[in-house]
N, C-alpha and C positions, 0 to 999 in steps of 0.2 A: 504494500500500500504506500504507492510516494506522494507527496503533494502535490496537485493537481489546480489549475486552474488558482496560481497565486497571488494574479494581477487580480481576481474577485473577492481576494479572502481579506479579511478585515487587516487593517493597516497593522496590530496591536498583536497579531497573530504571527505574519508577515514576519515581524520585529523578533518575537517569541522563537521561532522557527531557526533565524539566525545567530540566536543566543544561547539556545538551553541545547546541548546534544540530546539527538535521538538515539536509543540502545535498541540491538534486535539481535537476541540469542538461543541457540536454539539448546532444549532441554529435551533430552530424549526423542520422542517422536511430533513435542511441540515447538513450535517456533514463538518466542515472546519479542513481543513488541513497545519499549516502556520509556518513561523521561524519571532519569532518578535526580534532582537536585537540589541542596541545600547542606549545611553540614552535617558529614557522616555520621557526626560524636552523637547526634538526636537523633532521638526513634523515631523512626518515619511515621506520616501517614498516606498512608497507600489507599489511592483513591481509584473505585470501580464503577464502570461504565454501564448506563444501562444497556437497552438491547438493540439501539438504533445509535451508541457512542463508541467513539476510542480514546486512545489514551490523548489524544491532542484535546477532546471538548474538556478537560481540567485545565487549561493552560493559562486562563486566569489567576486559577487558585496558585498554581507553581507559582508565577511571577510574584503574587502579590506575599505570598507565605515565606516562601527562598528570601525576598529580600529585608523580612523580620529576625530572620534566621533558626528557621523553621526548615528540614527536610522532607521533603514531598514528595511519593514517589505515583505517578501513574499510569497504568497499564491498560493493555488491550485486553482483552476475553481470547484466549487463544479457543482452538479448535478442540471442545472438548464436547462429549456427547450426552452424558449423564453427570448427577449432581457427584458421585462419588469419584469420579474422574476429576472432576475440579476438582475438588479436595487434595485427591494426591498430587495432581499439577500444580497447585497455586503449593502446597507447599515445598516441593521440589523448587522449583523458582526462588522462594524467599531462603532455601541452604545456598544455592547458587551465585544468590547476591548478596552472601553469609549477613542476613537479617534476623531477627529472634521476635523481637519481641516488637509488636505493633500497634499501629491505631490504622481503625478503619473506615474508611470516608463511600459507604455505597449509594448510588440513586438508581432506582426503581431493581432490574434485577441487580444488581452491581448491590444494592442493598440486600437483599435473600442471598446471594452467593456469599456475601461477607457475614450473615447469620449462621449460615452451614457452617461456614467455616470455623466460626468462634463458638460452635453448639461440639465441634468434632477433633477441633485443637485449641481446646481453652487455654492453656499455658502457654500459647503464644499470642493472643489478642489480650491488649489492655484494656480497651474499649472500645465503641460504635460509634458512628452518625451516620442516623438512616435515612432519608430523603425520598418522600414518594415511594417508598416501599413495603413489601407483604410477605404474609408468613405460609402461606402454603399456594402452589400453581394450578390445584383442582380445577379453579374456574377459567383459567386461560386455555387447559386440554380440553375442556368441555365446549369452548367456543373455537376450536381449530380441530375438524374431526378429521380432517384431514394429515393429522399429524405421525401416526406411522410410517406415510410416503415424502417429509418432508426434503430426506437428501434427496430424491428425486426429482422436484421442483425446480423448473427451471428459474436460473436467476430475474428474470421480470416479473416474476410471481411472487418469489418472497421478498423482493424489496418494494414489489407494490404492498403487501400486506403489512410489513412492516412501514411503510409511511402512511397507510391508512388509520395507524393507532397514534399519528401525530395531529392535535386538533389542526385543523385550515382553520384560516385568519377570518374576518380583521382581526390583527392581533398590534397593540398598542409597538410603537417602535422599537423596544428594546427586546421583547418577545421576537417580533418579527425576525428580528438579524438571527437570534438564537436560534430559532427555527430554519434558518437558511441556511446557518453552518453546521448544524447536526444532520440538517438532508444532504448539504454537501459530502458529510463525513460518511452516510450510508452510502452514495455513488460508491464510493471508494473502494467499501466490503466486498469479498469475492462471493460467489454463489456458497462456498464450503464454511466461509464465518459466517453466514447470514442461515444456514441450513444449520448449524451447529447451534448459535446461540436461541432460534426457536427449537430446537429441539430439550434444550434447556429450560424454557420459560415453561414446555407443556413436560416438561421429564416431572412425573408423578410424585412428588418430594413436601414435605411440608417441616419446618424447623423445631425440633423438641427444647425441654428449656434449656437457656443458658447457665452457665457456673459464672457469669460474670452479672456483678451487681447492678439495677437499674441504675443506682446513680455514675455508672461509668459507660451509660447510653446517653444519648440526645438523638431526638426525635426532630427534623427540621424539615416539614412539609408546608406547599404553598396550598393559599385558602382558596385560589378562583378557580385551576381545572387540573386533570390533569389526568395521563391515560390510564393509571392505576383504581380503578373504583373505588369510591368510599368506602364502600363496604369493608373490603381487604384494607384501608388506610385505617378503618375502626378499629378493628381486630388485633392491630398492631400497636395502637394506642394499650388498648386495654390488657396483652399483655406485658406490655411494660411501661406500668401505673408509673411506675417511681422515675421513670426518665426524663430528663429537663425536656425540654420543650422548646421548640425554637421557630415558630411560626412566620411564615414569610406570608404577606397579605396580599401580593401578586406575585408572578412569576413564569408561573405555566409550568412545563414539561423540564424548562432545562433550568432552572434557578442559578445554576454556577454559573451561565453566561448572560441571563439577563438581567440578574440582579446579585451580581460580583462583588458587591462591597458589604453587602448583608451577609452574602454566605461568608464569605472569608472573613468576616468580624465571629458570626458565629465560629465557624473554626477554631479561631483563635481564642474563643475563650473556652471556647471545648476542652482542648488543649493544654491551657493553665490548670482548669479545674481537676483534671487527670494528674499532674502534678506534670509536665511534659514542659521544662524552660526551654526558650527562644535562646541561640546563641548568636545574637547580632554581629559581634568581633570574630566569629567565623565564618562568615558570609563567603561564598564562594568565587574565583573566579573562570569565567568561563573558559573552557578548553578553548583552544583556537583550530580550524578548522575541523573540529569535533561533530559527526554526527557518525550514527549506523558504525557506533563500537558498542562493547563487550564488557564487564568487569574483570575478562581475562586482560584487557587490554590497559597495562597498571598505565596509570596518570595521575602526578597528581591532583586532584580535582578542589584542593582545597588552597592551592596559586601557590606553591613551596618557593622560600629561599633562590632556589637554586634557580626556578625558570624564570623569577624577578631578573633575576642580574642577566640570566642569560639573553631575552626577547624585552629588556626593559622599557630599550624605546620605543620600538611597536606596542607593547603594552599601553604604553603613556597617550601615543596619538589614538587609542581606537578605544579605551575605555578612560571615564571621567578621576577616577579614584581606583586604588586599587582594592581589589576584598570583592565589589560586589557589580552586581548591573548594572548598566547607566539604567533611568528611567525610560518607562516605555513613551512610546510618542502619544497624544493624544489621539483616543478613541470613541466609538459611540457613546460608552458606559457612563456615566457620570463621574466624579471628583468620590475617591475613597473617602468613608467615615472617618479614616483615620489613617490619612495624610500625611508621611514623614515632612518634619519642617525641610525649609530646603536647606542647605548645607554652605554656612558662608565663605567656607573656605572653597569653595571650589561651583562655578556656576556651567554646565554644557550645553553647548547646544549640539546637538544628535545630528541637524539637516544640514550643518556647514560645518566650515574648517579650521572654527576660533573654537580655540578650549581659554575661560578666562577664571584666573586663579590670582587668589592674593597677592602670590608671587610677580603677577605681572601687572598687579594696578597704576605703578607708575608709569610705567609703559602707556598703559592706554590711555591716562591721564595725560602725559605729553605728547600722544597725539591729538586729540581732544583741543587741546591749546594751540597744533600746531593749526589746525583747523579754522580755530576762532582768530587768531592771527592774521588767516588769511584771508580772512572775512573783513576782519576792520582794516589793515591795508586796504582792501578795494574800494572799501568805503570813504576814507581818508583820500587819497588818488582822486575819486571822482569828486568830493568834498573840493579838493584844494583845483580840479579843471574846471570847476563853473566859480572860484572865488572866494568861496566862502573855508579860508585857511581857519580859522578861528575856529568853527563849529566842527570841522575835522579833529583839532588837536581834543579840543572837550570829548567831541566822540570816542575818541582813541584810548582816551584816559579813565573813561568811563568806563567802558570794555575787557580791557587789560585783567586778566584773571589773577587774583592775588593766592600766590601759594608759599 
């Protein structure tokens, strides 16, 4: 699955794309597909996709979480057929990218695959956040009778059925784009993850109880629609009474991307309350020409000593500060709740070719002057060719920047 069509994808993406490495490793007879970024030393949270996403629809959360300094890691649904396959897979995967001990971030099925999972290896999940998700598939088998012959199904079939469970519009502006990049991202799926992950939503499975305490869930579903039935969003509630609650009052289907600064707020206090600290001062920085590597492939990814001095000056011209991202560029989304102040030692601009740093304030300060200089010269000049020498000199002196 490569990026396709990236002169349509949102600017903010675009950015994302060129900054965080893609990893694609194969395990066994799976191939995984993931973005792991932020500092190693913090438990990750590993964020799963529903059944029309990959691991690209989190790439808000990455941006916005990485640069609190939080690790984030999100995956594709590899090609698994049954719920207990997943299971062995997803854990295979987390020995792989020697991971233990997690936090779990799923929406719609990406939330039930992360319930099995923490119903079937409790010692390794510290906690949930569930989003639009359910605790058993009865009612999705029951309304796809056709789901015995679904590897059979040709690909126009199952990815019309699958965009059929995404509402059509009108849908308010920021919905809208979400909805256009999540259909973007199903284009992308081949006939065998799209026949794989339905075969998952109707595989006959319901979640028994958890060893992990409600107060180490949160529960963050939007109020206006959304393809998971009430019904199944009830039942979820009411098994786990004790779970915070984290209600988004629009959103729709895909809340991470059309209401990004709610979710990742939520996140982030999710987070704290699990006892999970932010390590800002390890903020990562980005590989250079990094995509479509490996955890075989040692880097190191936390900007060592050693690759400072070695690539320092390219370092210096392409990123603002060293440790962490430049800022992404502006997007649809709105202005985050919670806004890093800007940083006065150091101001970038992304679209040009001035970096302007304390360090060279007087610099631009005497060009500045040389500027204004050349402005009342011309003024003086023309002052003194029509006569009036006097109201030149006052000009001149009035002007004159005192530093």
């Amino acid at each position: 699955m490569g990026l396709k069509g990236v002169s349509s994808a949102p600017g903010d993406f675009v950015y994302f794309k060129s900054q965080v490495p893609l990893h694609r490793i194969p395990i066994g007879t799976k191939q995984w597909r993931y973005y792991d970024f932020g500092p190693k030393v913090v438990p990750p949270l590993i964020c799963l996709p529903g059944i029309a996403g990959t691991a690209d629809v989190y790439y808000k959360q990455i941006m916005s979480l990485s640069m609190k300094g939080y690790r984030v890691i999100s995956v594709d649904i590899p090609r698994v057929w049954n719920n207990q396959e997943w299971i062995q897979a997803f854990e295979k995967f987390l020995d792989t990218i020697d991971v233990h001990h997690i936090h779990l971030y799923g929406t719609s099925l990406g939330g039930f695959l992360a319930q099995l999972f923490a119903q079937h290896r409790p010692r390794r999940v510290k906690s949930l956040i569930l989003s639009n998700s359910y605790l058993e598939t009865k009612s999705f088998s029951a309304e796809m009778p056709w789901a015995p012959i679904v590897g059979w199904a040709p690909s126009f079939l199952l990815k019309r059925y699958v965009l059929t469970g995404i509402r059509d519009g009108p849908h308010e502006p920021f919905i809208a784009d979400s909805v256009d990049f999540v259909v973007s991202q199903v284009e992308m799926l081949s006939k065998e993850d799209l026949a794989s992950r339905l075969s998952l939503t109707v595989d006959d499975a319901s979640v028994g109880p958890l060893l992990l305490p409600d107060s180490s869930i949160t529960i963050m579903d939007t109020n206006d629609y959304c393809a998971v039935p009430l019904q199944l969003k009830d039942q979820l509630n009411e098994r786990y009474s004790g779970a915070r609650r984290a209600y988004l009052k629009t959103g729709g289907d895909f809340p991470f991307l059309s209401r990004p600064d709610e979710v990742n707020l939520h996140l982030q206090l999710h987070m704290r309350r699990v006892g999970v600290e932010a390590r800002p001062d390890l903020i990562q920085v980005v590989p250079k020409g990094g995509s479509d590597s490996g955890p075989s492939e040692k880097k190191d990814e936390m900007g060592g000593e050693d690759d400072a001095h070695k690539d320092g000056k390219d370092r210096n011209e392409s990123l603002p500060s060293e440790g962490q991202i430049p800022p992404a560029p502006e997007s649809s989304e709105s202005h985050s709740l919670e806004d890093q102040p800007l940083n006065n030692a150091a101001a970038c601009y992304l679209g040009g070719e001035m970096l302007l740093s304390t360090h060279g304030e007087d610099k631009v300060l005497e060009v500045v002057e040389e500027i204004l200089l050349r402005y009342v010269h011309m003024i003086c000049v023309t002052c003194s060719l029509l006569g009036m020498n006097e109201a030149a000199s006052c000009h001149f002196l009035s002007l004159m920047p005192n530093r």
